[in-house]
N, C-alpha and C positions, 0 to 999 in steps of 0.2 A: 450128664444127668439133667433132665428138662423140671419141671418142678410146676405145676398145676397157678396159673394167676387167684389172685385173694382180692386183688382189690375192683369192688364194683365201680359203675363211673361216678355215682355218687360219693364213692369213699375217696375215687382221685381228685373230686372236686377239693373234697376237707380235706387231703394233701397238700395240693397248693396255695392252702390256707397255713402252714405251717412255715415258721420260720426254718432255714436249715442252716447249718446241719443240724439235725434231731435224732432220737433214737425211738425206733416202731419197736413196739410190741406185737406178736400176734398173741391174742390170750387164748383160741380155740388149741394152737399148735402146742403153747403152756400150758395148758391142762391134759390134750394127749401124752406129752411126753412126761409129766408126772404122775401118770396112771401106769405108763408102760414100767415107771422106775416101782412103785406102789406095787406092780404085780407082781414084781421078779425080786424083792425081799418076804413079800407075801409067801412066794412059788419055797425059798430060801428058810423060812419061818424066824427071820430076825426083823424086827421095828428099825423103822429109817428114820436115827437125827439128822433133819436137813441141816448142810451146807447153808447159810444165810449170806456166804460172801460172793455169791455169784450179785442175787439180788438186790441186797440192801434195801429193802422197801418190807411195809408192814402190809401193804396191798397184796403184792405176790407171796409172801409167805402165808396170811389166811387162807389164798386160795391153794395153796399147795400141800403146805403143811395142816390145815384147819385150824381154830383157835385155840388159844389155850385151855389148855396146860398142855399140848405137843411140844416135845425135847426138839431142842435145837442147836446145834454147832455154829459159831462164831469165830472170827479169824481178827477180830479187834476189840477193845473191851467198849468202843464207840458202839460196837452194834448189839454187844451185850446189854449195854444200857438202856439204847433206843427199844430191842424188844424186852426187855425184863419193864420199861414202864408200860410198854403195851400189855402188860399180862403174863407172858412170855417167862416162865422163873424154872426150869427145869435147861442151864445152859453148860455146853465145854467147851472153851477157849482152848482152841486145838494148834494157838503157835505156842512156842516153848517160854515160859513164863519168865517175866526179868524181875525181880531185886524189885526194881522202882513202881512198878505195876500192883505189887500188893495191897497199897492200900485202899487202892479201888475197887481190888478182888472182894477186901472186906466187908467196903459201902458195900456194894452190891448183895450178899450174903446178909449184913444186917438188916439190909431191909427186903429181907425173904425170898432173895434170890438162889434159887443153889446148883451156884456156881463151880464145875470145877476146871480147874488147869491142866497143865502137860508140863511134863521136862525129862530130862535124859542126864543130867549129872549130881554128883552129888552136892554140888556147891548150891543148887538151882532146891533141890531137897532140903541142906540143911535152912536155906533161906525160908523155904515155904514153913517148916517147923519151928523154924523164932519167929518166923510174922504169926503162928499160929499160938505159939505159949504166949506170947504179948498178948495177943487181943481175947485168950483165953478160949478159943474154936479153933478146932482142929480143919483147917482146909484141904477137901479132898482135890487130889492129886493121883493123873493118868503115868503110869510111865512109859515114854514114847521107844517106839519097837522100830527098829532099820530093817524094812523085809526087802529091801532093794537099794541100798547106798546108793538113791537119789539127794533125801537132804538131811533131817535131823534121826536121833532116835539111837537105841542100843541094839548091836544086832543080837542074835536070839542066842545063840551059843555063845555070849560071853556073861553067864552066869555069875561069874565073880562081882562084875559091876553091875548088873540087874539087883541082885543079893543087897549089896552094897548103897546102893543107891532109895532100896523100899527102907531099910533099915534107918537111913537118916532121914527120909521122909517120916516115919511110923514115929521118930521121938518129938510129939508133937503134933505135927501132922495127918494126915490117913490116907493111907494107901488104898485108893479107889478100884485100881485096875488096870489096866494096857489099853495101849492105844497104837496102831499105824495106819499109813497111809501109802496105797503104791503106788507112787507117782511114778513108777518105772513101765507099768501099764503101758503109758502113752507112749510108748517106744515101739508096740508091735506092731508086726509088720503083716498078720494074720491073727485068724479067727483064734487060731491051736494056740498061740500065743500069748493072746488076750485070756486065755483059759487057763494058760499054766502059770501067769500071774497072777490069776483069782488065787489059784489053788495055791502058792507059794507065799503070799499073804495070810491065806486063814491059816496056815501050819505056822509061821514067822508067833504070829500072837498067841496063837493057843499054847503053843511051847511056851512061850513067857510066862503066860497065865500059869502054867503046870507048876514051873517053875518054882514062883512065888507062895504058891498054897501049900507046895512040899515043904516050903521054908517057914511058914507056918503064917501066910500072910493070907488073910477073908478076899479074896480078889472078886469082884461081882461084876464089874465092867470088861468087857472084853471087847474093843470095838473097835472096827477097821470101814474103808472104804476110799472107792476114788469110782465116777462113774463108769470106765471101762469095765476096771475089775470085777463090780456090784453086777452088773447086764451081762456079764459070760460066767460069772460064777456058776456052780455043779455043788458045789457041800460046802456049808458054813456051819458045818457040826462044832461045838463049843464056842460062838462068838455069841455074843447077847446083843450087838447094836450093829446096826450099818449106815457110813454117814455118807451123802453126796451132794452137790448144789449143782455142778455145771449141766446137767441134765433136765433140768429144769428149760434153760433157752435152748440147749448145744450150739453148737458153732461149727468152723471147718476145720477145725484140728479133730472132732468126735467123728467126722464126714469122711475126712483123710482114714481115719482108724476103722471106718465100716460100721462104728458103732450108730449112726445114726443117716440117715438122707440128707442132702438138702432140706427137702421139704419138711423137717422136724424142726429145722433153723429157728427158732422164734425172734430174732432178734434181727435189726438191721438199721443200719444208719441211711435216713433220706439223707442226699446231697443234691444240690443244685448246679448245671454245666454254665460255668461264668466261663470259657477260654474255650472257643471251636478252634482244633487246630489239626485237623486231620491230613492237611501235605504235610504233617510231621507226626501223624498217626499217633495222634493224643488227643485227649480234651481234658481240661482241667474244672476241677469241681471245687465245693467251699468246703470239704471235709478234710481235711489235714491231720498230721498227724494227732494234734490236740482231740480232732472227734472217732477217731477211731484209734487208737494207738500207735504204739510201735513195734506190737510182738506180731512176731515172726514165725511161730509156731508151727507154721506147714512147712516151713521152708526143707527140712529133713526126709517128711513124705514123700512118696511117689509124686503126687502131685500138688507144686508149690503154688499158693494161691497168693504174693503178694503180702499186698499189706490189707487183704479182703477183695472176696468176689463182688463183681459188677452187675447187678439185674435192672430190668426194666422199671415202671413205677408199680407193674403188677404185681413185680419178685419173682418175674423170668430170667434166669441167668443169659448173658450175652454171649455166650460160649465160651470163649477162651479171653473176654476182657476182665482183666484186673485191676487193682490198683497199684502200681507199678512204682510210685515212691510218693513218696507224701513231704512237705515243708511244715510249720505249724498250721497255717490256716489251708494249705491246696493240697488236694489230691491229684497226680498223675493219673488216669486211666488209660488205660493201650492193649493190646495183647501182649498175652505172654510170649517170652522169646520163645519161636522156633514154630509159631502157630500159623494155620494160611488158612485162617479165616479170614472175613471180610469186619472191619470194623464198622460196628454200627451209626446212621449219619446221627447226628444229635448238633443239636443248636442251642446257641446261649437262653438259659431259663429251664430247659429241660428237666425232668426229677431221674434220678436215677437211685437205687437201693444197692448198699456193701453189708454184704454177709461179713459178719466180723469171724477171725482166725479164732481168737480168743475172747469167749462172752465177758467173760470177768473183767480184761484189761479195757476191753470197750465202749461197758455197759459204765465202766467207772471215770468216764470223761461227761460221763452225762449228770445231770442233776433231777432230770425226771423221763417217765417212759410217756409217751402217748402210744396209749394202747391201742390195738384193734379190734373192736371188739362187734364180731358181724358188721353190721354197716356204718358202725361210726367211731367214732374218736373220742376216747378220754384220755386224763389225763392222773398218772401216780407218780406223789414224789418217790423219791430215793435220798440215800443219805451218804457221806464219805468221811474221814475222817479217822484217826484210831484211838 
């Protein structure tokens, strides 16, 4: 798949004005593809808490989310904090809450943040109902739903401890509502697929939700999402939220799954060619593991892209070069095995662009984006930590 050039020659001038490795923004491509995500909970009739762990930045979240008061999902209480001071106070920290974590749940709720957590056992509950009679506020609390034994969560027929677990939440506590996530999605192999994971997710939590109100528990959150699942869903009849962040840049793990083109990519790490070595059918770049990662994400797909694809400085893909292994600071570039293409000639100083596999692992090596924005280049930080 060929992919349309972006960059004028004045925009490749204020390229190689850039230190590398660096991480591009396209902002035109980040605003299409959160319109396409915008449409299709719209099409759905449930409101999208964005995902804020792809981006980590207050810039891309305005422009995605709008300002506050838009609901937002969080994956650290670092970024709870950062947007709760931007304004930002309607948050759920969608990892599974620890013990030691509490008392920063609190800060944040005291000073009019409303915040709430996740968890799946009852130790994790009865913890959230003593930090709650202590501080004298009851802390609402999702309980997380397994609708794919990928990672955390109760699975839906095991009513004893769903039962169980709102119960020691509720002495103290308050039981907000269910929560999952299908990360098993990213496993299809087709469109039918992708579909019958939507569908297998929204049945997973509404069962829960049923559940719980039979048991005589006000359940009002009901909220699921992962961006495959959200973009092929057909009925999210009983959900009330839908959360997504990696849709915002996508990547080549969303490319690999048809969920999105190439050319939806927003994201990309400029590298610079410091090693010509093409009678050994490579060149080496200054982008290493450190600037693009180490996930491996496509490696499962049809088609494995490395450690990220290889475009020109326009963001034309080189056909079949990739980045083939990475040290901390270099990048391998080559073709993939088994390819009889012709490798591209390139000389030391060169620009070249890597589609990253995974936005999130990628986009978190960096400390700001320079954007693209029409003909020029700005710059938004970003932030890391948890």
């Amino acid at each position: 798949m060929d992919i349309a050039p972006t960059a004028a020659p004045d925009l490749r001038s204020q390229f190689s004005t850039l230190q590398t490795p660096c991480l591009l923004l396209d902002e035109a491509r980040m605003m299409r593809n959160a319109a396409r995500m915008a449409a299709a909970t719209a099409r759905l009739g449930v409101g999208l808490r964005l995902h804020v762990k792809t981006a980590k930045s207050i810039e891309v979240v305005r422009r995605v989310a709008g300002p506050p008061p838009a609901p937002l999902t969080v994956s650290t209480l670092e970024e709870a904090e950062h947007f709760a001071a931007a304004g930002y106070r309607d948050i759920v920290y969608a990892v599974g809450i620890a013990p030691n974590k509490l008392e920063r749940v609190l800060a944040l709720r005291r000073l009019g943040t409303a915040l709430t957590v996740i968890l799946d056992s009852v130790e994790a509950a009865a913890a959230v109902a003593e930090a709650s009679r202590i501080a004298g506020e009851p802390i609402p609390a999702l309980i997380e739903i397994d609708c794919d034994g990928q990672r955390a969560g109760i699975v839906p027929t095991d009513g004893e401890r769903i039962r169980a677990v709102a119960a020691a939440l509720a002495d103290g506590g308050r039981v907000a509502g269910v929560l999952t996530h299908c990360g098993g999605s990213y496993g299809s192999r087709s469109e039918a697929e992708l579909r019958a994971w939507a569908q297998r997710e929204r049945d997973a939590v509404v069962a829960a939700a049923e559940m719980l109100r039979a048991a005589g528990h006000g359940i009002e959150t009901v909220s699921l999402g992962s961006t495959p699942s959200l973009l092929f869903a057909e009925d999210l009849t009983g959900v009330t939220e839908a959360r997504a962040g990696v849709h915002v840049f996508m990547d080549l793990v969303m490319a690999g799954l048809s969920v999105c083109a190439l050319d939806d990519i927003a994201i990309s790490v400029l590298a610079s060619v410091v090693s010509a070595q093409p009678e050994r059918g490579r060149y080496l770049v200054d982008a290493g593991w450190t600037a693009l990662s180490r996930d491996r994400g496509t490696a499962d797909q049809r088609v494995d892209q490395g450690l990220g694809l290889v475009c020109d400085v326009d963001g034309r893909p080189y056909g079949d070069v990739i980045v083939t292994g990475a040290n901390q600071e270099h990048g391998i570039i080559a073709l993939r095995e088994g390819s009889e293409a012709e490798l591209p000639v390139l000389k030391v100083g060169d620009l070249v662009r890597v589609l990253p596999n995974h936005a999130c692992a990628t986009a978190a090596q960096h400390g700001h984006y320079n954007v693209v924005r029409g003909d020029d280049i700005v710059r938004w930080d970003r932030f890391g930590g948890w």
